[in-house]
C-alpha positions in Angstrom: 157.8 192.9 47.3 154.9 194.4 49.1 153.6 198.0 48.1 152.2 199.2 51.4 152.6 203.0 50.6 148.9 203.3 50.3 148.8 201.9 54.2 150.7 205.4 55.2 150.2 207.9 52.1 153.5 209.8 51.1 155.6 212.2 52.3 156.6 215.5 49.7 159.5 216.4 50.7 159.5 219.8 48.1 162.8 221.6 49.0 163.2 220.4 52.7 166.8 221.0 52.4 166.2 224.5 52.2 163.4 225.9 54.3 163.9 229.9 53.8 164.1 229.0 50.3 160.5 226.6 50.3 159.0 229.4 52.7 159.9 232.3 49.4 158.5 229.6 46.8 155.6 229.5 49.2 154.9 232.6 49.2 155.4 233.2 45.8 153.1 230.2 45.1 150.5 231.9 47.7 150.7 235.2 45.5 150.3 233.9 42.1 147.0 231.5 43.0 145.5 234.6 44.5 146.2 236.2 40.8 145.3 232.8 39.1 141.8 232.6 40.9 140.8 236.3 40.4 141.8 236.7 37.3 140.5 233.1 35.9 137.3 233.7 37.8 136.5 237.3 36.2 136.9 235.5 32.8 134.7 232.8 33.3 131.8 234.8 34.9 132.2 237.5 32.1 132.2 235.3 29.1 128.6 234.1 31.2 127.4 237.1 32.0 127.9 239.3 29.1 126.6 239.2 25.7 128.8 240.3 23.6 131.1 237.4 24.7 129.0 235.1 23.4 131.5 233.6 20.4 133.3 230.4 19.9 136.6 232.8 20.7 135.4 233.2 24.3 134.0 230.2 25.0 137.3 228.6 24.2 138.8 231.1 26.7 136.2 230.0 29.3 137.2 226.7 29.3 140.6 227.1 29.5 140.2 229.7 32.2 138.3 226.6 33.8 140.8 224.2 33.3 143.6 226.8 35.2 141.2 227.4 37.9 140.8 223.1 37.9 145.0 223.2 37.6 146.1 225.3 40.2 143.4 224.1 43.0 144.6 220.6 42.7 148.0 221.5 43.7 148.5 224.6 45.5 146.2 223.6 48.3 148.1 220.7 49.5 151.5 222.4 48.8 151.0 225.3 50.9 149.6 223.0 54.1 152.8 220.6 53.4 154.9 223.9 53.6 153.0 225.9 56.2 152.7 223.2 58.4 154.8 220.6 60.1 153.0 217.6 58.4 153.9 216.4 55.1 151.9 213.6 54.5 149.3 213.1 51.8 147.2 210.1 51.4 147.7 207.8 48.7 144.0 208.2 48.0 144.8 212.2 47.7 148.3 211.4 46.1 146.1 209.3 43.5 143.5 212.0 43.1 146.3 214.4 42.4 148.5 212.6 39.7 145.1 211.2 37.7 144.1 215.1 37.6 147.3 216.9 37.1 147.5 214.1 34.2 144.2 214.7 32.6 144.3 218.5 33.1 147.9 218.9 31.5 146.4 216.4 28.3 143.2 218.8 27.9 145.3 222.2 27.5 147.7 220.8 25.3 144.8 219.8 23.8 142.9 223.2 24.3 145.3 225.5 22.8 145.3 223.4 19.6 141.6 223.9 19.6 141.9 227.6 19.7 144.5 228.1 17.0 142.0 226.0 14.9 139.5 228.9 16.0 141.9 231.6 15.1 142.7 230.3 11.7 138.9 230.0 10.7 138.7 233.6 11.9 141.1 234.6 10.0 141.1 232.8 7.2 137.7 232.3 6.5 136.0 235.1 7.7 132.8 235.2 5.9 132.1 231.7 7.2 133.8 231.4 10.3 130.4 231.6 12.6 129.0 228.6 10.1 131.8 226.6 11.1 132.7 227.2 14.6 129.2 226.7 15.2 128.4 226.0 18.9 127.8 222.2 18.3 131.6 221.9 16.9 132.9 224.0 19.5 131.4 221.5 22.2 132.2 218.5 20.1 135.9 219.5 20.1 136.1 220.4 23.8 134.7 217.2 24.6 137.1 215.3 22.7 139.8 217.2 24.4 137.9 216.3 27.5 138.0 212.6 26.4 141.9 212.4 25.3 142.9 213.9 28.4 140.5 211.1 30.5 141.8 208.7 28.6 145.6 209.5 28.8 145.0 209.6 32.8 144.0 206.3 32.7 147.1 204.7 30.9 149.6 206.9 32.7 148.4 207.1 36.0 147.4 203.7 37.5 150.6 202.5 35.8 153.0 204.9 37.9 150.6 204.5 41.5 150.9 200.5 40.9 154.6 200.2 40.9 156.6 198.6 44.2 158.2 200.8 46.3 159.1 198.5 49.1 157.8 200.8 51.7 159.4 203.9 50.3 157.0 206.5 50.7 159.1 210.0 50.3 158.7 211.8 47.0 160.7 214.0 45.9 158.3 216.9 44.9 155.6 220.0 46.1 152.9 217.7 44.6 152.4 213.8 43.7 153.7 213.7 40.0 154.5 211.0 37.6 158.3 211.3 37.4 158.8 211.7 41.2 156.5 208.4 41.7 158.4 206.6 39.3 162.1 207.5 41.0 160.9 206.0 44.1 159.6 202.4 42.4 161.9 199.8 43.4 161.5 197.8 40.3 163.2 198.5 36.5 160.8 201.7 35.6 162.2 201.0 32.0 158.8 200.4 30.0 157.4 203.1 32.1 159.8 205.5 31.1 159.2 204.5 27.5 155.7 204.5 27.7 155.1 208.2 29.4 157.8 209.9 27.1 156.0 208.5 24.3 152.5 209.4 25.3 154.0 213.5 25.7 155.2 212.8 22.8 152.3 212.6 20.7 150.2 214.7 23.0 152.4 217.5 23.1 154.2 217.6 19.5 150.6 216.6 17.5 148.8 219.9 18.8 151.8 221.8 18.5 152.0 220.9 15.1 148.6 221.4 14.4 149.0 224.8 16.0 152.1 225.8 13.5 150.2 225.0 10.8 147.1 226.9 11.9 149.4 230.0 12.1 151.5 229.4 8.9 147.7 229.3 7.1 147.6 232.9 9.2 151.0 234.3 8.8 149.8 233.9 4.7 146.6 235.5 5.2 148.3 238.1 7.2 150.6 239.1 4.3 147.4 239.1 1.7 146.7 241.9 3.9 147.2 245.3 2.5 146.0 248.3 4.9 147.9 248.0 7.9 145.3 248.6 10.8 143.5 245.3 9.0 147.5 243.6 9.9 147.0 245.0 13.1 143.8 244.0 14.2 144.4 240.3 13.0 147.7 240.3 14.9 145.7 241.7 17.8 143.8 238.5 17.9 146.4 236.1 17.7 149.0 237.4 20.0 147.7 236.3 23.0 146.9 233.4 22.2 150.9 233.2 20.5 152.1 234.4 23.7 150.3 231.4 25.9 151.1 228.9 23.5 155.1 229.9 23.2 155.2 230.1 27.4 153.5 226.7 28.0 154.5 224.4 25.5 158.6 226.0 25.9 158.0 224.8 29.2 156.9 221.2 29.1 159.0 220.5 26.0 162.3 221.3 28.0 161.0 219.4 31.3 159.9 216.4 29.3 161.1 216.2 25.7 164.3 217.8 25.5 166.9 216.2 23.8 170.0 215.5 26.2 170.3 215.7 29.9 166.9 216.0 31.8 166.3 219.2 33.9 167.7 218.5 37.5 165.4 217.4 40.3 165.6 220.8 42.2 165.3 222.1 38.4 162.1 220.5 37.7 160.3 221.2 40.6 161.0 225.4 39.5 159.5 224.4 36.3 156.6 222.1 37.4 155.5 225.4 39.7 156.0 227.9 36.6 154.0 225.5 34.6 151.3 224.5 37.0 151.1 228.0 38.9 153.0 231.0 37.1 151.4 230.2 34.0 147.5 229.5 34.4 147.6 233.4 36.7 149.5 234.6 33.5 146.5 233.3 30.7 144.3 235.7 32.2 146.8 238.7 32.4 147.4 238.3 28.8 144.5 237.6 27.8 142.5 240.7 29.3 145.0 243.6 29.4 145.3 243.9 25.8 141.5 242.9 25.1 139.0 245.7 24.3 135.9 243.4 24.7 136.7 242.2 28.0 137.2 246.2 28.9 134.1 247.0 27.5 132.8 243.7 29.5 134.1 245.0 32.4 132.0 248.2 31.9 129.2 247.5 31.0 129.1 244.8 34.4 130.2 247.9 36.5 127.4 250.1 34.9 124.3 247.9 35.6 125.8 247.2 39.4 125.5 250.9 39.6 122.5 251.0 38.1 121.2 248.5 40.0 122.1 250.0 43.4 120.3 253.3 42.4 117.3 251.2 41.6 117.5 249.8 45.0 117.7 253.4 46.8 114.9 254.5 45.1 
């Protein structure tokens, strides 16, 4: 059997069948990566910029404002040519390029989060020695594991499911070159890759998620210790957002990938492989920021010395 889909690239055929509804996807798509980028961009350049962001908290949040920025770039791009214009090709150098980073970027926040409800229990928790601990040497040490887990998962996953024959067939069923939609058009028994990827989300989804449950059933004690309720309130303040993310991303990929039962439908999966890949990275920053009194003040204080700084120049 000769694989000669890298000769021609692929064809993503995202919901062909249905152009007015691909064209309302598209611009839904369109409107939440213009949301994603803004929002994603102000975070990052304000946990840079403003010193009083300067805490392991924030710098956590940078990188995962980073890694949606990283996220949605890889595949919104590409989608909105296929569905703007008439041709749907991608190369299989791109398609590669694609798959190894939606891989490595979808390790590294499952990853991420776990890292920052580790960060939220020392704050809580251990107050008095939480900047000793989350000191900024730990903090880079555990985003570069992350980093390093997710790099290392791309590599198993991903030159496994771009290897397999697929005697020529070069239309995938997707917005975006994804494992599952390359290994439905392999024309070999996909068996042991199967296996092999649902037990790799497996342990990369369920072990930070139950890292994370513990993290806040340490909190939800500490919480209860609390008397006063504006002390409740603040510490609920801090971990709500970050509850919020969690509950929205990992409820996601655990019913595209780990469910029990029947699998999500193709058309299915596609809707939740845009939520999860678009919807939610423009969402982390809404959530985030709306609620947050230091990003406010952030946003102030930016504002004031660009006003001040204009008056300086007039004068």
């Amino acid at each position: 059997m000769v694989n000669d889909s890298h000769f021609g690239g692929f064809i993503l055929l995202g919901f062909q069948e249905q152009p007015q509804l691909e064209m309302i996807i598209s611009g839904v798509a369109f409107l939440f990566y213009t949301i994603a980028l803004t929002g994603n961009m102000a975070i990052v350049l304000l946990s840079f910029l403003d010193d009083n962001l300067q805490t392991p908290m924030y710098y956590f949040l940078r990188n995962l404002a980073i890694l949606d920025l990283c996220y949605t770039t890889n595949i919104v791009p590409q989608m909105l040519a296929n569905v703007w214009g008439k041709d749907k090709n991608i190369s299989f150098g791109g398609c590669a390029l694609q798959l190894f980073t939606d891989v490595t970027l979808y390790t590294v926040e499952c990853l991420l989060l776990a890292v920052m409800s580790y960060d939220r229990f020392n704050a809580v928790c251990k107050p008095l020695h939480y900047m000793t601990m989350m000191n900024p040497q730990l903090c880079q040490t555990l985003v570069a594991m992350s980093w390093g887990v997710g790099v290392t998962n791309c590599m198993i996953l991903s030159p496994y499911a771009m290897s397999l024959p697929r005697c020529g067939n070069r239309h995938l069923d997707h917005f975006f070159c994804e494992i599952s939609a390359m290994v439905k058009i392999a024309c070999v028994n996909t068996t042991a890759m199967e296996v092999t990827t649902f037990a790799m989300c497996l342990v990369i989804v369920l072990v930070p998620l139950l890292l994370i449950l513990v993290s806040y059933g340490f909190i939800a004690v500490a919480v209860f210790k609390i008397k006063s309720a504006a002390g409740r309130q603040k510490v609920l303040g801090t971990c709500s957002s970050h509850l919020i993310v969690v509950s929205i991303f990992y409820g996601t990929v655990i019913y595209m990938y780990i469910q029990p039962g029947n699998s999500p439908s193709q058309d299915e999966g596609k809707l939740l492989s845009i939520f999860y890949s678009i919807v939610n990275p423009s969402l982390n920053p809404l959530i985030y920021t709306l609620r947050n009194k230091d990003f406010k003040g952030a946003v102030k204080r930016l504002i004031g010395k660009g006003k001040s700084s204009l008056e300086t120049m007039r004068h």
